[in-house]
KEKE-3310 file (N, C-alpha, C; in steps of 0.2 Angstrom, whole numbers, plus 5000, padded with zeros to 4 digits):
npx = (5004:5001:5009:5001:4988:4988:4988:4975:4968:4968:4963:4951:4946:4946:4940:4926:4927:4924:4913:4905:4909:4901:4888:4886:4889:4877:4868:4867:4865:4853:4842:4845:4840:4829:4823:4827:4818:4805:4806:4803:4792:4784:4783:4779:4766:4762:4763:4754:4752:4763:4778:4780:4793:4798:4793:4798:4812:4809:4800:4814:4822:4817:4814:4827:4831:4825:4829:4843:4840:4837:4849:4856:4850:4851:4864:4866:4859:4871:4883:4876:4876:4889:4888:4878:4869:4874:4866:4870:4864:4861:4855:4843:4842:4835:4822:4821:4824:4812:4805:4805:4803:4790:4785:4788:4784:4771:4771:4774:4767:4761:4773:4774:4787:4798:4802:4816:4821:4833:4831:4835:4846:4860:4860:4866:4878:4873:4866:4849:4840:4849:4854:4842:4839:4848:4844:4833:4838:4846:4839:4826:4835:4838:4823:4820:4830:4827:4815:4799:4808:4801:4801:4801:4814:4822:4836:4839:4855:4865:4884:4894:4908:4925:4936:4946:4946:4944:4937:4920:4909:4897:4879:4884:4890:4888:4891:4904:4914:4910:4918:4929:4932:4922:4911:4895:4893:4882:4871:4864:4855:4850:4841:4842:4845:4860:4877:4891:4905:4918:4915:4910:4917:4914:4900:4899:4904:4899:4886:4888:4883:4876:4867:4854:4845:4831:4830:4830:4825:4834:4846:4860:4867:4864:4872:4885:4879:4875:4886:4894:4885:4888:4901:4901:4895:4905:4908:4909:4907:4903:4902:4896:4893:4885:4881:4866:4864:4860:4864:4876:4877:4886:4885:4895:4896:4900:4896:4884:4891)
npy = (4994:5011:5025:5037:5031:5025:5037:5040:5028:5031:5043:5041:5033:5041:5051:5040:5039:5050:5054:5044:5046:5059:5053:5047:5055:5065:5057:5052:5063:5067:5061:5067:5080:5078:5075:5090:5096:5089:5091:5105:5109:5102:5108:5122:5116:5113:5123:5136:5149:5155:5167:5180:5182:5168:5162:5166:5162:5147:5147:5152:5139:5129:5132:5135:5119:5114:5119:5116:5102:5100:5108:5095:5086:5091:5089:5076:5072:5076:5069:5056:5059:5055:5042:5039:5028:5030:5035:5038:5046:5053:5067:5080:5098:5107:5102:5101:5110:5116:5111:5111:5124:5126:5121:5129:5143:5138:5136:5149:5161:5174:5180:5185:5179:5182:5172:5166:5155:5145:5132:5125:5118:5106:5089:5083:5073:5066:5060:5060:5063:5067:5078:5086:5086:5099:5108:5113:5115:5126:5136:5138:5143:5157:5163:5162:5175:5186:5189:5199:5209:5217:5215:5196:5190:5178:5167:5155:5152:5144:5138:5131:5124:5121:5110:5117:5128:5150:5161:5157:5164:5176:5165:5165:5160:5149:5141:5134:5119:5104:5091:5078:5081:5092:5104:5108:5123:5131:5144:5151:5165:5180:5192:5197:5201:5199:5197:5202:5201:5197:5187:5177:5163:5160:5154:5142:5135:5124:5126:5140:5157:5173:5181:5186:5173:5178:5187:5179:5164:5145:5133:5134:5125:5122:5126:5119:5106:5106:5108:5096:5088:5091:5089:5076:5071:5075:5087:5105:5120:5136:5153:5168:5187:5202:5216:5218:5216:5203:5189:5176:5161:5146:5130:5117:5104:5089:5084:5075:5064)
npz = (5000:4996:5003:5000:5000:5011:5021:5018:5019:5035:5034:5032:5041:5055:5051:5052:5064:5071:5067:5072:5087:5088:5085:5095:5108:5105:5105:5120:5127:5126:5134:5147:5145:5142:5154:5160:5153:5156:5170:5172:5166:5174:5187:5184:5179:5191:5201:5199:5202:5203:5206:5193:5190:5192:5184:5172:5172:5171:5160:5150:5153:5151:5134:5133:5133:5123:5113:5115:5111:5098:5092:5096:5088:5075:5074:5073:5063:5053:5055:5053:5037:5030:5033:5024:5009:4991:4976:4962:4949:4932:4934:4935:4938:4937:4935:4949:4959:4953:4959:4972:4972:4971:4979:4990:4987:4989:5004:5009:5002:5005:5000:4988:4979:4967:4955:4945:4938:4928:4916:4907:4913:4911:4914:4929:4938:4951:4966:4968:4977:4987:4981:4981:4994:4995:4988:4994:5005:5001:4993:5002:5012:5004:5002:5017:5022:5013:5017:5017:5010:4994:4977:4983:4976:4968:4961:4950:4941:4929:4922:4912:4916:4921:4933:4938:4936:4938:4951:4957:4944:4937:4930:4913:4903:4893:4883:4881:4877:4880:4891:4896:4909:4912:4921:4929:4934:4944:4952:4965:4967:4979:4984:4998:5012:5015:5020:5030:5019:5021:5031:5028:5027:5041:5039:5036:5047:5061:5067:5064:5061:5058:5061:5074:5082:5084:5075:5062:5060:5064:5066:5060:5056:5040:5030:5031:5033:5019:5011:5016:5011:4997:4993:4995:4984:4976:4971:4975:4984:4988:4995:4991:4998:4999:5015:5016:5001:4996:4993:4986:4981:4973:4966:4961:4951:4942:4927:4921:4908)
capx = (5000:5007:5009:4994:4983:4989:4986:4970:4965:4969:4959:4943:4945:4948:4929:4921:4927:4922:4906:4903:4908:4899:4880:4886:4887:4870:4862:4869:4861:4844:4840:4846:4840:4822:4821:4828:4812:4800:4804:4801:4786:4781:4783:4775:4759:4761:4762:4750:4753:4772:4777:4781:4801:4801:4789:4801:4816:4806:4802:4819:4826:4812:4818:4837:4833:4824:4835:4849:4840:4836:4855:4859:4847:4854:4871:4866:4860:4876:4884:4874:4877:4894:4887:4869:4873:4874:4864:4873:4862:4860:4848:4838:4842:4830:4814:4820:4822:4806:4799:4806:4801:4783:4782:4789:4778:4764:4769:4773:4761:4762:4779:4775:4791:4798:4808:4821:4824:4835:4826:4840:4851:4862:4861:4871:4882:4873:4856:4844:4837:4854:4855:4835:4840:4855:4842:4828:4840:4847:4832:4825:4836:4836:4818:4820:4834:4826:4809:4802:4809:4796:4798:4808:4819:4828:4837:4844:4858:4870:4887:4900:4917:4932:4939:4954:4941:4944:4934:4914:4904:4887:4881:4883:4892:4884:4893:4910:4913:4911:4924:4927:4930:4917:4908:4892:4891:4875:4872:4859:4855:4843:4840:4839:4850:4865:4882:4897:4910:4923:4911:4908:4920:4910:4895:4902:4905:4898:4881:4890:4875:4878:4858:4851:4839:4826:4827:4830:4826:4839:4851:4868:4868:4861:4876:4890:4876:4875:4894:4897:4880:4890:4908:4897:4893:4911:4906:4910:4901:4907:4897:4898:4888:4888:4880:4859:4865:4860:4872:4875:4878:4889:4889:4899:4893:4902:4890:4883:4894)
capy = (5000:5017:5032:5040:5025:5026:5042:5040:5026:5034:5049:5038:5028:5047:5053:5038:5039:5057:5053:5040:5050:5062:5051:5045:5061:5067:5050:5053:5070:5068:5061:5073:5085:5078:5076:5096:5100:5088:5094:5112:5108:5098:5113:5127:5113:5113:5131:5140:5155:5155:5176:5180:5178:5162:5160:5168:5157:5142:5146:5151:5134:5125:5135:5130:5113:5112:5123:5113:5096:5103:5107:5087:5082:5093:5085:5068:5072:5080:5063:5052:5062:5053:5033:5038:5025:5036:5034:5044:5045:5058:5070:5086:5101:5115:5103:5098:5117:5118:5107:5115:5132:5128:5121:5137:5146:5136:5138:5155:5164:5181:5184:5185:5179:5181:5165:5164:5147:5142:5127:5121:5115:5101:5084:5081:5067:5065:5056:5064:5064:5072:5084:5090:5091:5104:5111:5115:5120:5134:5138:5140:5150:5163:5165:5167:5180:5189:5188:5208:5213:5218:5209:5193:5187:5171:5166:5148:5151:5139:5140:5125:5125:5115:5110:5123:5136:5152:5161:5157:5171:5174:5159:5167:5156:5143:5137:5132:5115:5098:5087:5073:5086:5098:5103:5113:5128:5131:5148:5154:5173:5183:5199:5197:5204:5197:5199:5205:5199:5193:5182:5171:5157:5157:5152:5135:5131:5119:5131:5148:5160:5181:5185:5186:5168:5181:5188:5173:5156:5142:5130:5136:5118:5121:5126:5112:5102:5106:5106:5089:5083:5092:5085:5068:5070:5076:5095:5110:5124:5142:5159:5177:5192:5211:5218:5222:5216:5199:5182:5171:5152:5144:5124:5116:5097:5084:5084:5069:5063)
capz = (5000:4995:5008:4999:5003:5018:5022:5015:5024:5041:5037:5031:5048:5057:5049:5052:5070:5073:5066:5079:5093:5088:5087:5103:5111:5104:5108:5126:5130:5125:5141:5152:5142:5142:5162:5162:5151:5160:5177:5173:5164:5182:5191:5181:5180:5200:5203:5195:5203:5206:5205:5187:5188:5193:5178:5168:5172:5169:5151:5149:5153:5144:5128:5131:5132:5119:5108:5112:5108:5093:5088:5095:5081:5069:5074:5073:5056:5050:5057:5048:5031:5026:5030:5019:5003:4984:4970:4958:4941:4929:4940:4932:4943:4935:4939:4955:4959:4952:4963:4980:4972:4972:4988:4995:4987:4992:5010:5008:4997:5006:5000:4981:4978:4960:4952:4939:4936:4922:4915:4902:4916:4910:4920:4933:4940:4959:4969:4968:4985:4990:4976:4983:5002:4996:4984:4998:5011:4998:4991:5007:5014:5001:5005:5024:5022:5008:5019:5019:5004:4990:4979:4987:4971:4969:4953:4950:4935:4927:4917:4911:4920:4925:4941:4937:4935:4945:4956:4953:4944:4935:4926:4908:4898:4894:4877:4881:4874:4884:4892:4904:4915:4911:4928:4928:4940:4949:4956:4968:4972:4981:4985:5005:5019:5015:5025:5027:5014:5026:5037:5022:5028:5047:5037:5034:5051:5064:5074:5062:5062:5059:5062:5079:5080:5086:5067:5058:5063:5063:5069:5059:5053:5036:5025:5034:5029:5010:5010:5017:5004:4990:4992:4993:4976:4970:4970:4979:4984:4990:4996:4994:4999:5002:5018:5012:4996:4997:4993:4977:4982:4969:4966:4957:4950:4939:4923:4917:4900)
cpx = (5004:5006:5003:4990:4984:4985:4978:4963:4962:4963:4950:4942:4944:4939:4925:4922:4924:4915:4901:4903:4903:4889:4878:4886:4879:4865:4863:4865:4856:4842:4839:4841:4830:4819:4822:4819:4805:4798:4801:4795:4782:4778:4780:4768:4754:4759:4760:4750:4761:4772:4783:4790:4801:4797:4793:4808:4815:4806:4807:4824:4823:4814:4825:4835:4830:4827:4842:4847:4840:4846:4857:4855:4849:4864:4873:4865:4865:4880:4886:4874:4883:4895:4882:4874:4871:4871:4865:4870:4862:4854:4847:4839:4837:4824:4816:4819:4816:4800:4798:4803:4794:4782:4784:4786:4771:4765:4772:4769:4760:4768:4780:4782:4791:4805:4810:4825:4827:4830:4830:4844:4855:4860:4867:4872:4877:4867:4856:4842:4844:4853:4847:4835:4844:4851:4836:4831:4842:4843:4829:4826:4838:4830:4820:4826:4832:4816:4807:4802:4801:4800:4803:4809:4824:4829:4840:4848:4862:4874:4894:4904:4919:4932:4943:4950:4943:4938:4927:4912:4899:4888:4878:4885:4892:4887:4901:4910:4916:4916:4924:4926:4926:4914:4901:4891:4887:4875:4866:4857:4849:4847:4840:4846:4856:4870:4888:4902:4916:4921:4909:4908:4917:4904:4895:4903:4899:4892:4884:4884:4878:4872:4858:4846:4833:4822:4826:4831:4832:4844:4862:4870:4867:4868:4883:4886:4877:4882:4896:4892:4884:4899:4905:4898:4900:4913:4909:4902:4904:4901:4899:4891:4888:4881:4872:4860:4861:4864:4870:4880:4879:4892:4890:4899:4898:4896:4889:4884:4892)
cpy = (5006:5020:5034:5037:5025:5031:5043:5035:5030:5040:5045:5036:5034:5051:5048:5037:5044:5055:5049:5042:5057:5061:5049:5049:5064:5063:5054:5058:5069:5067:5064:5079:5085:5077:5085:5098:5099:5091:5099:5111:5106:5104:5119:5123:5113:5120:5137:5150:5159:5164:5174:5178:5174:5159:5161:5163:5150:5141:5147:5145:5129:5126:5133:5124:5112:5114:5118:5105:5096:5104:5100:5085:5084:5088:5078:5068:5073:5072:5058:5053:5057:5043:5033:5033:5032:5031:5036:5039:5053:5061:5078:5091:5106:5108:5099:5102:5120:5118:5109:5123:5133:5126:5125:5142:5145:5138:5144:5161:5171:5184:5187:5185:5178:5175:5165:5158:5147:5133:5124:5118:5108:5096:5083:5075:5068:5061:5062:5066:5067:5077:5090:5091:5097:5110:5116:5119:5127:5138:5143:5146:5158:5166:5166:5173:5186:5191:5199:5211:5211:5219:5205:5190:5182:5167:5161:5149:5145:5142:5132:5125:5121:5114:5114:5128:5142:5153:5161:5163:5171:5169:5165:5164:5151:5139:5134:5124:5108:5094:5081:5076:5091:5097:5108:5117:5131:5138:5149:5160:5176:5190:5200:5202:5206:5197:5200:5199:5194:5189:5176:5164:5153:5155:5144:5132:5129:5129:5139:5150:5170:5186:5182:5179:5174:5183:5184:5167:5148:5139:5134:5129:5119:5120:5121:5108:5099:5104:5098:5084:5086:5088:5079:5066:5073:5083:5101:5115:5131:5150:5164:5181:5198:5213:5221:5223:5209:5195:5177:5164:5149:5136:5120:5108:5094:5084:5076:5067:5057)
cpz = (5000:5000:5007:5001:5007:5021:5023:5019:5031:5040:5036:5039:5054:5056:5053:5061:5074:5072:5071:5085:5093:5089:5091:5108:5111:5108:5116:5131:5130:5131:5146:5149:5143:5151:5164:5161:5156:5167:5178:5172:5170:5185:5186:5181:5188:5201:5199:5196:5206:5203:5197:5186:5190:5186:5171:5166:5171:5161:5149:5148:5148:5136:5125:5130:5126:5112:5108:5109:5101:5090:5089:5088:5075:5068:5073:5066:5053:5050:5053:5040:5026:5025:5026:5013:4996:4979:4965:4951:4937:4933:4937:4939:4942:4937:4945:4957:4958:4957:4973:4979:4974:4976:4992:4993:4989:5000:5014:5005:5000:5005:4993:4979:4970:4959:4946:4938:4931:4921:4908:4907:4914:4913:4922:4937:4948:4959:4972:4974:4989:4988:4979:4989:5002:4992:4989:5003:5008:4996:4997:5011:5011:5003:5011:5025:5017:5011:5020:5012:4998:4984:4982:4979:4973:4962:4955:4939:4934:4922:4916:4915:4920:4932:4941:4936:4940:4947:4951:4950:4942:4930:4919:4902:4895:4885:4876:4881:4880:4886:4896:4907:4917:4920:4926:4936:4941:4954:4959:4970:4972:4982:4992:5008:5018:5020:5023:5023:5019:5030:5034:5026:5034:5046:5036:5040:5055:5069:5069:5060:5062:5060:5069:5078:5081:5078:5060:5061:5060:5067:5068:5057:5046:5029:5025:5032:5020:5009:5010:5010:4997:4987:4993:4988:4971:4968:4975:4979:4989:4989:4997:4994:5001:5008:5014:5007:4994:4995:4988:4982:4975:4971:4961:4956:4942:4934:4923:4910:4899)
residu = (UNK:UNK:UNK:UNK:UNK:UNK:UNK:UNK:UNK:UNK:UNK:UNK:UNK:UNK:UNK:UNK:UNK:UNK:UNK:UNK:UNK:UNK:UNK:UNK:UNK:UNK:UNK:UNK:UNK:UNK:UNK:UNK:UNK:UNK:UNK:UNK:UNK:UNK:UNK:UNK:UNK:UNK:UNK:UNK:UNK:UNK:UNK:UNK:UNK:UNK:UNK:UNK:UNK:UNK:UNK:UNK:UNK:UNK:UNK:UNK:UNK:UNK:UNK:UNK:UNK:UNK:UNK:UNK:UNK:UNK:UNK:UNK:UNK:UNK:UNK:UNK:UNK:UNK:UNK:UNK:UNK:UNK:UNK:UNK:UNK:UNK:UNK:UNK:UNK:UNK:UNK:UNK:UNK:UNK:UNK:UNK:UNK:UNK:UNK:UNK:UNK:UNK:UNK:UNK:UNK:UNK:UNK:UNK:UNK:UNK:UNK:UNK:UNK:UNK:UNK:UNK:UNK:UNK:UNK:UNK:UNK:UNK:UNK:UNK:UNK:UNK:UNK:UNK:UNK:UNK:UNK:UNK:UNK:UNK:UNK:UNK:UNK:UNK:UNK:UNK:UNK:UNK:UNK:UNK:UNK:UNK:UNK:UNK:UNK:UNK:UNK:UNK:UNK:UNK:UNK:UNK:UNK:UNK:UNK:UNK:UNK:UNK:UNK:UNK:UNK:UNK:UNK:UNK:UNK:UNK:UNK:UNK:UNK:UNK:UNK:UNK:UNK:UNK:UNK:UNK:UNK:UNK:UNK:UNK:UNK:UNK:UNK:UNK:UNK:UNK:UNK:UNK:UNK:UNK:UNK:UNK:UNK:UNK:UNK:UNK:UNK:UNK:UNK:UNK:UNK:UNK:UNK:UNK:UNK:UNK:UNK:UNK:UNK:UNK:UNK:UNK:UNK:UNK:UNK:UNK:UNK:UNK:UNK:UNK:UNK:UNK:UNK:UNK:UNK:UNK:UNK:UNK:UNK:UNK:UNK:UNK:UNK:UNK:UNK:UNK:UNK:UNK:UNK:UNK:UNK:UNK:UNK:UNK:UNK:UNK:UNK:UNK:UNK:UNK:UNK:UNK:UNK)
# end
C-alpha cells in the first residue's frame, strides 16, 4: 500500500470515528435534556401562581433545552450524512428546483416571491434525493433572508466550467465546449439581507450564524450540511455576499457525460 493510501485510509478511519463519537454524544444527552424539560414543565403545571420571575426562568430553561435538543438532532443528522449509501444517476436540477420552488411558494404565498429558474440546466452526475436536500435548504434560505423585501427574488443560473476554473461568477456562459472534466456551475442569488463579505467562511461552520435567531430562525447547521451533501457527490460549493445586498451560492457538479 502506497503512503497516499495510507494516508487515506487513516483519514477515512479518522471521519468515520468522529462521526461515531459524535452520534454517541448526541444520543447521550437527550436524556438529560428531556428530564431538564419535563421537570420544569412539572413545576410550572404545579404552581400555577408562582410570581412571574420564577415564571420567567422556567420558560427560559424549557427553551434552552429544547433549543439545544434541537441542535443534537441537527448533529446527529450531519453525522449520519457521510454513512447515507449514493445513488449517483443523471439528475435534472431546473425541475428539481422547480419542485422545492413551488412548495415554497405554496407555504409562503404572502411573500409574492419572483423566480428565475434556468430550466435548460444540463444533467448532473449526483442522487437525487441528496441533490433535493441541498436544493431545499438553499432555496429555502434565500427565502428566509430575503423575507420583507418587495419583491423577494431568487434566481437559479447555470454555466460549464472546470475544476481549474477560477473564482465562481454569474452563470453566463453557457457554450464552452464539453469534456470529461466539464463541471456545471450552479448559482443561487437573492436579494435578501445578506452579509458582510469577510464572514463568508464562518458560514460553513459547525452552529456559524451572523443573524440574531430572534430575526431569523435556525440552527447554523444548514450550510455544513450542504457542504458535506455536496463534496458527497464530487462537488463543491462556495458563498459570497455584500452587507443588504443579498448572497449568490455557487455549486459546482460533475456533469453527466
Amino acid at each position: 500500500m502506497s503512503t497516499l493510501q495510507e494516508l487515506q485510509r487513516q483519514l477515512d478511519a479518522a471521519r468515520a470515528e468522529l462521526q461515531d463519537f459524535t452520534y454517541a454524544v448526541s444520543h447521550d444527552l437527550r436524556a438529560p435534556l428531556r428530564h431538564i424539560n419535563a421537570y420544569a414543565q412539572i413545576i410550572q403545571e404545579d404552581w400555577p401562581d408562582m410570581p412571574a420571575e420564577v415564571a420567567e426562568y422556567l420558560g427560559t430553561i424549557r427553551q434552552s433545552a429544547q433549543m439545544l435538543t434541537q441542535q443534537l438532532d441537527g448533529l446527529t443528522r450531519l453525522a449520519r450524512l457521510g454513512s447515507q449509501p449514493l445513488n449517483q444517476q443523471p439528475a435534472d436540477v431546473g425541475a428539481l428546483a422547480q419542485e422545492v420552488a413551488d412548495e415554497l411558494t405554496a407555504q409562503h404565498p404572502q411573500e409574492g416571491i419572483q423566480w428565475q429558474l434556468a430550466v435548460d440546466v444540463p444533467p448532473v452526475l449526483a442522487d437525487a434525493a441528496l441533490l433535493r436536500q441541498v436544493l431545499v435548504q438553499l432555496l429555502g434560505n434565500a427565502l428566509k433572508f430575503s423575507r420583507g423585501r418587495q419583491p423577494v427574488q431568487i434566481a437559479l443560473r447555470w454555466r460549464l466550467a472546470t475544476p481549474a476554473a477560477s473564482e465562481p461568477g454569474p452563470a453566463e456562459s453557457r457554450d464552452a465546449a464539453a469534456s470529461p472534466e466539464a463541471m456545471c456551475q450552479i448559482t443561487i442569488s437573492d436579494n435578501g439581507v445578506g452579509f458582510p463579505p469577510e464572514q463568508a467562511k464562518a458560514l460553513f461552520k459547525v452552529f456559524g450564524k451572523l443573524h440574531p435567531a430572534r430575526e431569523f430562525e435556525g440552527l447554523g447547521l444548514g450550510l455544513v450540511s450542504c457542504r458535506k451533501m455536496i463534496e458527497r457527490l464530487g462537488g463543491t460549493i462556495a458563498i459570497e455576499g455584500a452587507t443588504d445586498a443579498g448572497c449568490c451560492v455557487t455549486v459546482t457538479l460533475p456533469l453527466a457525460i
